[in-house]
C-alpha positions as CSV (number, residue, x, y, z in Angstrom):
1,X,62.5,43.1,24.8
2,X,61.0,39.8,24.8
3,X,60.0,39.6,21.2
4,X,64.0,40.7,20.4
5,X,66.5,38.4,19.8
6,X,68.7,41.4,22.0
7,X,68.4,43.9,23.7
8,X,68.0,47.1,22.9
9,X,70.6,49.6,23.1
10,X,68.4,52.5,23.6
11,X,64.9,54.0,23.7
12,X,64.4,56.8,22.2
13,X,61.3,59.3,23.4
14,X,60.5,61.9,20.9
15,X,58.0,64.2,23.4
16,X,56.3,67.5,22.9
17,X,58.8,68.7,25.7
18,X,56.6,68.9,28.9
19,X,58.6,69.4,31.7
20,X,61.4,68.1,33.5
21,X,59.0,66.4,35.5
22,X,57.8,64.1,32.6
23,X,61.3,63.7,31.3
24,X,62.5,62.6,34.0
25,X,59.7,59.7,34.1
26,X,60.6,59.1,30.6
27,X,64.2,58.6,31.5
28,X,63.4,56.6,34.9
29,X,61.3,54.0,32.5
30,X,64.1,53.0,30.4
31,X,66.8,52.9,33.7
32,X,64.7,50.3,35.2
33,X,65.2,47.9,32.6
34,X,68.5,48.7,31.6
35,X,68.2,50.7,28.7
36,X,69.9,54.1,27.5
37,X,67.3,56.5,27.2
38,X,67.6,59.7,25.3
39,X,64.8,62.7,24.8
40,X,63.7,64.3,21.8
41,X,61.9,67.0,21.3
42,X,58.8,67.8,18.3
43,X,58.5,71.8,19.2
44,X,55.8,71.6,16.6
45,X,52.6,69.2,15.5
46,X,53.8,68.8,12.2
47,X,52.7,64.8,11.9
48,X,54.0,61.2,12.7
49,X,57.1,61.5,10.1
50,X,57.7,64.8,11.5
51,X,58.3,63.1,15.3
52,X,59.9,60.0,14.3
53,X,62.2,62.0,12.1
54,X,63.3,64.1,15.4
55,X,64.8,61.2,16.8
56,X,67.1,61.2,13.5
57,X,70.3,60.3,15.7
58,X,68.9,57.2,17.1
59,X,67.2,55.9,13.4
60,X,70.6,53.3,12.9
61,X,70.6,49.7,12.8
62,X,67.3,47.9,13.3
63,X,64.2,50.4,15.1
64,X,61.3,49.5,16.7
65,X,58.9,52.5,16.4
66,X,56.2,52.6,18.6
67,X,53.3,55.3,19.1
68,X,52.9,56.1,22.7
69,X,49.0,56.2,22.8
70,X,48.6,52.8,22.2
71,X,48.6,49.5,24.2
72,X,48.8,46.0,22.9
73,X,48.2,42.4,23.8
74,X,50.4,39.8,21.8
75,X,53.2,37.5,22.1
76,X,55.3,37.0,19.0
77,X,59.4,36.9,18.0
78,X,60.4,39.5,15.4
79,X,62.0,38.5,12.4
80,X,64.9,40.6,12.1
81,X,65.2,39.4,8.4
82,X,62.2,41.1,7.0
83,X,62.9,44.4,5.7
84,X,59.9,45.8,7.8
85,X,56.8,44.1,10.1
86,X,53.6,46.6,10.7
87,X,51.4,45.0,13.4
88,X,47.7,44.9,12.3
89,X,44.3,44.5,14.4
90,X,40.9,43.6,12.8
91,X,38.4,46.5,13.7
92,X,34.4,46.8,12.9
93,X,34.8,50.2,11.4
94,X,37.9,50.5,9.3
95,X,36.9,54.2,8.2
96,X,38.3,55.6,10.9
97,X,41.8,54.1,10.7
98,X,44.6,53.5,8.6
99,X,44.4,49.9,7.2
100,X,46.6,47.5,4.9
101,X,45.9,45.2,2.7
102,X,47.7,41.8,2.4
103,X,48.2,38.9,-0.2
104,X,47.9,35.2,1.0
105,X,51.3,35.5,2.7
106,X,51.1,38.2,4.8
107,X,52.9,40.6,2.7
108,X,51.3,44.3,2.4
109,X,50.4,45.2,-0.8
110,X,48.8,48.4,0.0
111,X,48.3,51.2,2.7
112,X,45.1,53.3,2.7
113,X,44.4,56.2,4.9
114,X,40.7,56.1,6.7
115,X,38.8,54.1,4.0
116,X,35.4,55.4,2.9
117,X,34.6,52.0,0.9
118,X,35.8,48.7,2.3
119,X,39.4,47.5,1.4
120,X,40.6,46.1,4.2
121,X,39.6,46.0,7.7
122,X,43.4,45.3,9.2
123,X,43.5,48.7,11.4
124,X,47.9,50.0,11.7
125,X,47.7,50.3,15.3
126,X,50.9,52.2,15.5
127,X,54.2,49.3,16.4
128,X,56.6,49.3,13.7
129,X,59.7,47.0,12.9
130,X,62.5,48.4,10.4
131,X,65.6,46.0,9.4
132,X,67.3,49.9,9.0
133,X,66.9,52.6,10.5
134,X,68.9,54.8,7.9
135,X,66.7,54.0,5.0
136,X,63.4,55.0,7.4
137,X,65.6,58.2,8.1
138,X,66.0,58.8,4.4
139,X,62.3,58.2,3.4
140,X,60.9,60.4,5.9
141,X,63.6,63.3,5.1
142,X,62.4,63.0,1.5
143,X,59.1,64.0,2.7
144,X,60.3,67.2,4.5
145,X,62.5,67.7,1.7
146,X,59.8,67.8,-0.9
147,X,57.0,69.4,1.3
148,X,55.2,66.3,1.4
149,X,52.3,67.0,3.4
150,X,48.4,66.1,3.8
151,X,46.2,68.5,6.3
152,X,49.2,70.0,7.8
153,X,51.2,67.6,8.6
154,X,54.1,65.1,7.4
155,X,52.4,61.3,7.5
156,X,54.4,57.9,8.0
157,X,52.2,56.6,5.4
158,X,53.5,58.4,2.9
159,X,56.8,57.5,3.8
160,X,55.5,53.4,3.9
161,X,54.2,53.8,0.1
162,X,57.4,55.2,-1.1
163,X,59.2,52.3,0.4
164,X,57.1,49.9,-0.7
165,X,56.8,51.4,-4.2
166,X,60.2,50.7,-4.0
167,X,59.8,46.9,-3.8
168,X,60.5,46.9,0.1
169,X,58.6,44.2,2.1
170,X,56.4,44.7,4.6
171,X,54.8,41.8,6.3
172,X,51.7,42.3,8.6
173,X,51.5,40.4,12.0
174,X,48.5,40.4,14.2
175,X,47.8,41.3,18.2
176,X,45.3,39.6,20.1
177,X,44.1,42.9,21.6
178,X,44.5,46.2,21.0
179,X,43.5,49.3,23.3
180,X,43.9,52.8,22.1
181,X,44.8,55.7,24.2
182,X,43.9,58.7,21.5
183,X,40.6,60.5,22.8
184,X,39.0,60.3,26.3
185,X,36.9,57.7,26.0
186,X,39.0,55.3,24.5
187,X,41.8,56.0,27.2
188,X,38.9,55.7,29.8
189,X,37.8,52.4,28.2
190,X,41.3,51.1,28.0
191,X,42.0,52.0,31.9
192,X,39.0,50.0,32.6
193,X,40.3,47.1,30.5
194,X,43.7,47.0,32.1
195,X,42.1,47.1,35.8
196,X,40.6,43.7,34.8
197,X,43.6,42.1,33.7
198,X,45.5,43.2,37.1
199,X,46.0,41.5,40.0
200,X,43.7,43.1,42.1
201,X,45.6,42.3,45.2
202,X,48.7,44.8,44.0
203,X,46.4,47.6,43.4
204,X,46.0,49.6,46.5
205,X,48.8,51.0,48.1
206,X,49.2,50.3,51.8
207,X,50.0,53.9,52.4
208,X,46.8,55.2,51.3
209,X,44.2,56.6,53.6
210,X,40.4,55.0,53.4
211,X,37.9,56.0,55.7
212,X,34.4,55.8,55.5
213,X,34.4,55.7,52.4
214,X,33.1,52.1,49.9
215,X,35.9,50.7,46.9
216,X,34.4,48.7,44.1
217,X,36.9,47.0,42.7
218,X,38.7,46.9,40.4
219,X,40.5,50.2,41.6
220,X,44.1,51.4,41.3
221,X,44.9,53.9,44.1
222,X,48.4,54.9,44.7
223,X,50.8,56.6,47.1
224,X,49.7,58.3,49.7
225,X,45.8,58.9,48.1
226,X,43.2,60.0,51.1
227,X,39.8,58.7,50.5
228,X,36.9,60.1,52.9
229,X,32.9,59.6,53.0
230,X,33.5,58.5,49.5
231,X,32.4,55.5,46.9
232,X,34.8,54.8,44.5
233,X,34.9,52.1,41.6
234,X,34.4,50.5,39.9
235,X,37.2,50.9,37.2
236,X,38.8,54.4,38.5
237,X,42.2,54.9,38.9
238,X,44.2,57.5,41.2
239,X,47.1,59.1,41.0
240,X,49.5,59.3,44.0
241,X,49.0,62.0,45.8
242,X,45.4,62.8,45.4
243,X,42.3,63.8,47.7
244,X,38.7,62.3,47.1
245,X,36.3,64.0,49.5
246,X,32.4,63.0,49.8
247,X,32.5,62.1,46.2
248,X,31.2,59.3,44.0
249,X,33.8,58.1,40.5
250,X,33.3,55.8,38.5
251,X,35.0,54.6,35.5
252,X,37.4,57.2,35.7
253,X,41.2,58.5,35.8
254,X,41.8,61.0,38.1
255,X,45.8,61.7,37.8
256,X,48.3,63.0,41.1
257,X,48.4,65.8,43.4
258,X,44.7,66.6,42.7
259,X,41.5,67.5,45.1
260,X,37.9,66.1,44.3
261,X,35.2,67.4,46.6
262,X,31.4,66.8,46.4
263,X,31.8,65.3,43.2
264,X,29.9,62.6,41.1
265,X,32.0,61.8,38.2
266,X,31.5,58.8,35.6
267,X,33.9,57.9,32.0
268,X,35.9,60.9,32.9
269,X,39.8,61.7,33.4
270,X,41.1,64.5,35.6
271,X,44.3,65.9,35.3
272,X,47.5,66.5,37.6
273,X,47.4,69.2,40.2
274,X,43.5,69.5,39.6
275,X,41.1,71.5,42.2
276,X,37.5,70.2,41.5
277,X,34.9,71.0,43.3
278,X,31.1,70.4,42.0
279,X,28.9,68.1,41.0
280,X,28.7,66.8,37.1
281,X,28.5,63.9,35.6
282,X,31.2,63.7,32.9
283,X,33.9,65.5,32.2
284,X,37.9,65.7,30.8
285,X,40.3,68.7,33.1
286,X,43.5,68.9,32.4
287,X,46.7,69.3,34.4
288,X,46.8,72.7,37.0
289,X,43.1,73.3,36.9
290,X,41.0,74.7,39.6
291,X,37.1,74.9,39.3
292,X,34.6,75.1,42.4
């Protein structure tokens, strides 16, 4: 909202449709800062055009896309004059991402999927500005409309070189950091990065329940965790809810309503309503998973 010369009149979440539970959390994070927020669902993985054009009765006016597994660090004011912004971040291995290339003025004369020679190494780290909404709408319909589709899937990109083809600008802008939430690690890595920015002070609820048990910080531990004969930290968070008995974590997620006993757990993330028991060393459990 800050980078916006106004506010928004709605966010739009386009979800895989997971429950009432997580719409409802959806819907919460938009009514606390005023927002209208409205749920879409993708039924199918069909690719980034494919999700973004689900939300096809929100795509008016000027649109802020924003991919949800990425975190950024940057403080800027959009130009609502430019036909489109794509925020960029400098990477060491550009192979592995889309990237853009630029002229001396910031405009993007190019988009190139996952590089195997060097082009570029300004990495698309998934925030998007469009001055409309309809003509994104359009482009990405073409795509379903012609069967335009790479591994599967329908691809923004292809969407992006059709509208620049089309003389469109697009001007790159740069974050200061960028975190990325796609695989394990890199969520792991990216909780551990956040925890150090945070004022540790504001980190562990006062209703939680520590006994005998050693925090390194820094920790996140929410509502109503219970923490016995346990050493915890440093850079683990815990979901509210949760039980940690006679266990050592460490740079780890474990989420809420889960039980950890006799564990020793390092760079892993454990799910919601999770029943652990065991000792390894590394591991990724998803939601409603019992092992002992």
């Amino acid at each position: 909202m800050r980078a916006c010369n106004e506010t928004p009149d709605e966010i739009a979440f386009v979800t895989g449709n997971f429950g009432t539970e997580a719409d409802n959390k959806l819907l919460e994070i938009s009514k606390n800062i005023g927002i209208k927020g409205t749920i879409y669902y993708q039924t199918e993985a069909l690719g980034t055009a494919h999700a973004i054009l689900c939300a096809a009765e929100s795509l008016t006016g000027p649109v802020i896309v924003a991919f949800a597994d990425t975190l950024f660090k940057a403080g800027f004011k959009i130009d609502a004059d430019k036909d489109s912004i794509i925020w960029v971040h400098k990477v060491q291995n550009p192979s592995e991402f889309g990237v853009v290339t630029t002229d001396e003025e910031n405009m993007i004369t190019g988009f190139v999927e996952k590089p195997k020679e060097f082009v570029s190494d300004l990495a698309i780290i998934g925030i998007y500005y469009f001055k409309s909404g309809e003509n994104l709408r359009k482009e990405l319909q073409y795509l379903i409309d012609n069967n335009i589709i790479k591994s599967g899937e329908y691809q923004l990109t292809d969407a992006l070189k059709n509208m620049l083809n089309k003389d469109m600008g697009f001007y790159a802008e740069y974050v200061d950091e960028w975190l990325d939430c796609g695989n394990k690690d890199a969520t792991v890595h990216t909780n551990q990065r956040m925890l150090e920015l945070c004022d540790k002070k504001d980190l562990i609820a006062p209703s939680a329940i520590i006994t005998n048990s050693v925090i390194k910080e820094p920790c996140f531990i929410g509502e109503n965790v219970v923490i016995s004969d346990s050493v915890i930290g440093p850079h683990v968070s815990i979901g509210n809810n949760t039980q940690i008995i006679n266990s050592i974590i460490t740079n780890s997620i474990v989420q809420e309503h889960s039980l950890i006993n006799d564990a020793n757990l390092d760079n892993s993330m454990i799910g919601n309503f999770v029943d652990f028991k065991g000792i390894l060393n590394e591991l990724s459990i998803g939601d409603y998973t019992s092992m002992c």
